[in-house]
C-alpha positions as CSV (number, residue, x, y, z in Angstrom):
1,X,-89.8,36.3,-177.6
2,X,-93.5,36.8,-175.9
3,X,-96.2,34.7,-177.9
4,X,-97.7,38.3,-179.2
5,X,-94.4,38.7,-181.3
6,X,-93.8,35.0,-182.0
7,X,-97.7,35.7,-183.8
8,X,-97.2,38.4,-185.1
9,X,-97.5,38.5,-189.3
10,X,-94.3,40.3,-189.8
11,X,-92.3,37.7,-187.9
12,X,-94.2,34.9,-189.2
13,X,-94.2,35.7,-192.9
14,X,-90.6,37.4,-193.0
15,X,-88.1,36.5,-196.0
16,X,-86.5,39.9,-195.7
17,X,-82.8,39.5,-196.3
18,X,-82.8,36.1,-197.4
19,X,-81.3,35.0,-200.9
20,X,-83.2,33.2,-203.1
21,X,-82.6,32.2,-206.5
22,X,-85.7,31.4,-208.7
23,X,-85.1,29.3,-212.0
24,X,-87.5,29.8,-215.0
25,X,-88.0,33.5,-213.7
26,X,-88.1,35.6,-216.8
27,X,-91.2,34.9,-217.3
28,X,-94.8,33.6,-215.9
29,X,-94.8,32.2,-212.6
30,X,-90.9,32.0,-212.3
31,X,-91.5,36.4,-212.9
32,X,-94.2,37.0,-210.3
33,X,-92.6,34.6,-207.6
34,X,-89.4,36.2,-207.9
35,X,-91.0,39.8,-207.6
36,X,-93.2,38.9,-204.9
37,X,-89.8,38.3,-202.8
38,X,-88.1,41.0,-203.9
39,X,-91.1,43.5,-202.9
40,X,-90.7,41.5,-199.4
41,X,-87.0,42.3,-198.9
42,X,-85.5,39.2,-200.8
43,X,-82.3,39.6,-202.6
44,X,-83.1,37.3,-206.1
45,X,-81.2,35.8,-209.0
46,X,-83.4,34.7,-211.8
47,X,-82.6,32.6,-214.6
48,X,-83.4,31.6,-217.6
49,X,-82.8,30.3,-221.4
50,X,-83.0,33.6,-223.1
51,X,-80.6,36.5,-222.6
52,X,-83.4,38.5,-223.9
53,X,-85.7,37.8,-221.5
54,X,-83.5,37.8,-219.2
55,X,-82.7,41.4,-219.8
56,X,-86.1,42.4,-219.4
57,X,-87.3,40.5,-216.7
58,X,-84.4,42.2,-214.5
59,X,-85.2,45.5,-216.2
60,X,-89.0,45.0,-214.2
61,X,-87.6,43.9,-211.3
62,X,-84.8,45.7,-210.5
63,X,-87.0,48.5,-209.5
64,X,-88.2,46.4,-206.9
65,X,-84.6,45.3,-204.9
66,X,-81.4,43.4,-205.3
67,X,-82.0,41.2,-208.2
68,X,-79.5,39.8,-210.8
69,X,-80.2,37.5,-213.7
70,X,-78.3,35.0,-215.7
71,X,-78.8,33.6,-219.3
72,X,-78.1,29.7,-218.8
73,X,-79.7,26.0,-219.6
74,X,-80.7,24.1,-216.0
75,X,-80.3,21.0,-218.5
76,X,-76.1,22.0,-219.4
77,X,-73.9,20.8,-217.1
78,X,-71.9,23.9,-217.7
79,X,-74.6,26.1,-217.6
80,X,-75.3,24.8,-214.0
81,X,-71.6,25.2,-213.1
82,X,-71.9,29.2,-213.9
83,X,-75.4,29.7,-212.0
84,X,-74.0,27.6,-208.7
85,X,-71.1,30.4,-209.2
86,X,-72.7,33.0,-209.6
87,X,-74.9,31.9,-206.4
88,X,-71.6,31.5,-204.6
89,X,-70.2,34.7,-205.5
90,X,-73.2,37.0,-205.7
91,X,-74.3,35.8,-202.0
92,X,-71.6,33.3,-200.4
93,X,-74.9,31.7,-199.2
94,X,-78.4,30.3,-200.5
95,X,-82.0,31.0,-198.4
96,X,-84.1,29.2,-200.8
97,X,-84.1,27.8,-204.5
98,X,-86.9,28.0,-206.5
99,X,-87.1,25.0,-209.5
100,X,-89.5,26.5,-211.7
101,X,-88.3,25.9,-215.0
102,X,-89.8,23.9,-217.4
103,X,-90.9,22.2,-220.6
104,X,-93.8,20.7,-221.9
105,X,-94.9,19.0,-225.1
106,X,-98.0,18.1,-226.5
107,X,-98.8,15.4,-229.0
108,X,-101.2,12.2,-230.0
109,X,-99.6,9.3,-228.5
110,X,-98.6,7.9,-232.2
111,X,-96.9,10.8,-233.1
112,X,-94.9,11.5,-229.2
113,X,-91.6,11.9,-230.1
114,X,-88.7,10.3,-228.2
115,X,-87.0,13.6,-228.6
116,X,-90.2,15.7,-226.8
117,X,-90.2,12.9,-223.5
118,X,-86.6,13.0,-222.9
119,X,-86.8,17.0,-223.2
120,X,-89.2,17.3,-220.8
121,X,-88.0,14.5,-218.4
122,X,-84.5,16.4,-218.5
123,X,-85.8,19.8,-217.8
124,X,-88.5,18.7,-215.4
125,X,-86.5,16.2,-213.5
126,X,-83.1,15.7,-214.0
127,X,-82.3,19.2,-214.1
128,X,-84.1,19.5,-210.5
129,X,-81.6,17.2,-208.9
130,X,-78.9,18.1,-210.3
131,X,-79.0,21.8,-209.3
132,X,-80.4,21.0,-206.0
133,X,-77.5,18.8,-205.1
134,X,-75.0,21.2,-206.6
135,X,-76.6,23.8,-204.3
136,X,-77.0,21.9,-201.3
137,X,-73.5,23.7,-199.7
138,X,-75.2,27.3,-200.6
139,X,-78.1,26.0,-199.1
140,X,-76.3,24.3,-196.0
141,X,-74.0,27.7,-195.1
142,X,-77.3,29.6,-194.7
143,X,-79.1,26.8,-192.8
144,X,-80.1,26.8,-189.6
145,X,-82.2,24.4,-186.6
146,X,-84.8,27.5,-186.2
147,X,-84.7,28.8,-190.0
148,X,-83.5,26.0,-192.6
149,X,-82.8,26.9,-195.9
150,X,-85.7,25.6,-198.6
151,X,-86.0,24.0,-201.7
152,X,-89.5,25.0,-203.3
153,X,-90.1,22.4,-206.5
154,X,-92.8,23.9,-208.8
155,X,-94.7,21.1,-209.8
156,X,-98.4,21.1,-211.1
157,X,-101.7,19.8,-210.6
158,X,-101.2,17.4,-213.7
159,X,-98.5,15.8,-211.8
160,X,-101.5,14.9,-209.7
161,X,-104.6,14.3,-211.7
162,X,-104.9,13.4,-215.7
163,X,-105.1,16.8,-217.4
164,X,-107.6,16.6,-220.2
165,X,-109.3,20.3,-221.1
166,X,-106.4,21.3,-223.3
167,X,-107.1,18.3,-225.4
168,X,-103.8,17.3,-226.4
169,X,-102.1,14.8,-224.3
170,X,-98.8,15.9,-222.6
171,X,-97.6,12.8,-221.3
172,X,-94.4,13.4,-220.6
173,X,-95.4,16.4,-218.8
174,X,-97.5,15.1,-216.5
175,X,-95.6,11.9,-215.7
176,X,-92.8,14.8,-215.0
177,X,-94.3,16.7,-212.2
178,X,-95.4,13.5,-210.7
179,X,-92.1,12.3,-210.5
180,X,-91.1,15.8,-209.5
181,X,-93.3,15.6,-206.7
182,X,-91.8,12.6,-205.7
183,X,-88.3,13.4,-205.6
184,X,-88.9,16.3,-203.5
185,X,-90.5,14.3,-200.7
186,X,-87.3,11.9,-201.5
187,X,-84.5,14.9,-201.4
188,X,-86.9,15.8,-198.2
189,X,-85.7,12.8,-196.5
190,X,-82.4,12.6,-197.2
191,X,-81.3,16.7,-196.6
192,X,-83.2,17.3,-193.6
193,X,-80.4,16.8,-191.2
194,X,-78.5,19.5,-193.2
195,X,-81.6,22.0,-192.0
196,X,-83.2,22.1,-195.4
197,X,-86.4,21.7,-196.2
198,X,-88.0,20.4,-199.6
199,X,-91.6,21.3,-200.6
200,X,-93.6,21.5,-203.9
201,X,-95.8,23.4,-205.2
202,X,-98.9,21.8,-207.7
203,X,-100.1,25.0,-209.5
204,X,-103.4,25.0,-211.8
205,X,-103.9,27.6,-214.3
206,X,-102.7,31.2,-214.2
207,X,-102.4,33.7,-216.7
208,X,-99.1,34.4,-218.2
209,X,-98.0,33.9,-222.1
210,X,-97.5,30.4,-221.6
211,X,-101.0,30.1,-221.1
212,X,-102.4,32.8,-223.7
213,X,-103.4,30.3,-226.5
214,X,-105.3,28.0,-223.7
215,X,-107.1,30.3,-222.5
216,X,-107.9,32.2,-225.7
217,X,-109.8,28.4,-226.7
218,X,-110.3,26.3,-224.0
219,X,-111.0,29.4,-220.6
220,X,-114.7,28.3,-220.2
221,X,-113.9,25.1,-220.2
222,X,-111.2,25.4,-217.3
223,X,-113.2,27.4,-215.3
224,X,-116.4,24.7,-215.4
225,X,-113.8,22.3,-214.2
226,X,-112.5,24.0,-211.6
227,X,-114.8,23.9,-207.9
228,X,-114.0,28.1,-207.4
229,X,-114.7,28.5,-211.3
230,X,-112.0,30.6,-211.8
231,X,-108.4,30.6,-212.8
232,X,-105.3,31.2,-210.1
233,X,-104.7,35.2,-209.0
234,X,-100.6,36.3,-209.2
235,X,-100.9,36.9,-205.1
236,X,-102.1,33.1,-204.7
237,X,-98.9,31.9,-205.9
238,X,-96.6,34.4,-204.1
239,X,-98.3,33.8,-200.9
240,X,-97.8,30.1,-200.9
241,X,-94.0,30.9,-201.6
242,X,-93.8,33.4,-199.0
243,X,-95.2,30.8,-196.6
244,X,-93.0,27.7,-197.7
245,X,-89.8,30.7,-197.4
246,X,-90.5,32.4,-194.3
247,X,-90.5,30.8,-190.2
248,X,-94.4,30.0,-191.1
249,X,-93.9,27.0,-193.2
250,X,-90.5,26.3,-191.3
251,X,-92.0,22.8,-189.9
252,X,-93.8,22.0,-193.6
253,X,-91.1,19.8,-195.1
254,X,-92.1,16.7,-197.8
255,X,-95.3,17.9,-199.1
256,X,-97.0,19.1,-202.3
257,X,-99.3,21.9,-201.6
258,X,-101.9,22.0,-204.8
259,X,-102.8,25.7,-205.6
260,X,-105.5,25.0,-208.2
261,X,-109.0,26.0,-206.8
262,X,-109.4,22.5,-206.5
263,X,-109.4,21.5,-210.1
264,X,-106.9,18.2,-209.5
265,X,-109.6,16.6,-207.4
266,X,-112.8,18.1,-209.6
267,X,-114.8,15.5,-212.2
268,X,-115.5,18.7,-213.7
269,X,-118.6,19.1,-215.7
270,X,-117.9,18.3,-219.3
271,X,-117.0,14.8,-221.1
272,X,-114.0,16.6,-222.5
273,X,-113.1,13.8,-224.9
274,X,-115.7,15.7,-227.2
């Protein structure tokens, strides 16, 4: 193929007709990642916790292409079982995975429930692995040297820095997504000679409804402590997806891309232990 085609951004940024499955995606950025790959020829399955949402979600995005969506728990066994079938039946093969969903709880340290850390820990963590090595033969049958399959990890910038604007400490959250970002340069090692790649992705804020109360009290205060002054735009997440997906980010394997205007490395302005 000449250089001029090789360049070109429709080769470069292609995921059209890959399969991709997107956990968390009923909702927030699990929602606009999986329509951002279904507007760019993607065949998705989303899942999620809530039937409900669920329903919805694929009601949106079925306008858009080939989606399906499944009701299931990442942190049941069983419910694992059904999605890596569904995966299996729906496409025979898996282009990329998507482990966006999450948990999070916020507390004072002396009242941090044992309950709340093992929650999120299980959603954030456990749950990762274990679907990723359930999926590593749907992931393997649509692997290639030129194209390998990828895992995309959503992490977050807390994993990175010590989030403090909200005010309420999430400590298993962030210890989480730092040992989410971890394991994916870990599962990056060990999968690579199976033509898979692992990535993450640190997000900062965005609006969606998990962030509604947040931003309703504390906007000002993430926007002074973030370098751009501004929170994250839908198309800043999707384009770091489509990058990680398509033959453009086929050499990026091991990392954790922040996309947070630069808030995980900001001081920020404020003492915001006031």
């Amino acid at each position: 193929m000449p250089d001029s085609e090789n360049y070109a951004v429709e080769q470069l940024f292609s995921v059209a007709g890959k399969t991709a499955l997107v956990t968390g995606g009923s909702s927030g950025l699990g929602l606009i990642m999986a329509k951002g790959l279904l507007l760019n020829g993607a065949s998705v399955i989303i899942a999620s916790r809530s039937q409900e949402k669920c329903d919805l979600a694929l009601k949106e995005l079925e306008q858009y292409g080939d989606c399906a969506a499944i009701a299931i728990d990442v942190t049941d066994e069983s419910g694992r079982e059904k999605l890596v079938n569904l995966v299996d039946q729906k496409f025979g093969k898996l282009s990329i995975l998507i482990n966006n969903a999450g948990a999070n709880w916020g507390a004072a340290l002396e009242d941090y429930p044992d309950s709340g850390f093992a929650k999120v820990m299980d959603t954030n963590v456990n749950a990762v692995f274990s679907l990723t090595r359930d999926l590593v033969p749907c992931l393997e049958k649509a692997a290639s040297a030129d194209d390998p399959s990828r895992v995309i990890n959503i992490g977050s910038m807390d994993g990175i820095h010590v989030p403090i604007v909200q005010r309420v400490p999430t400590f298993a959250y962030s210890a989480s997504k730092a040992a989410l970002h971890h394991l994916t340069r870990s599962l990056a090692v060990d999968i690579a000679h199976k033509h898979i790649t692992v990535n993450a992705i640190a997000p900062g804020f965005f609006e969606s409804r998990m962030t509604d109360y947040i931003f309703e009290h504390y906007k000002q205060d993430i926007e002074d402590d973030c370098p751009l002054h501004r929170v994250g735009k839908p198309e800043e997440i999707v384009g770091i997806v489509i990058y990680l997906a398509s033959r453009a980010g086929a050499y990026t394997n091991g990392t954790v891309i922040p996309v947070d205007g630069g808030t995980s490395i900001s001081k920020g302005k404020r003492d915001w232990t006031q």
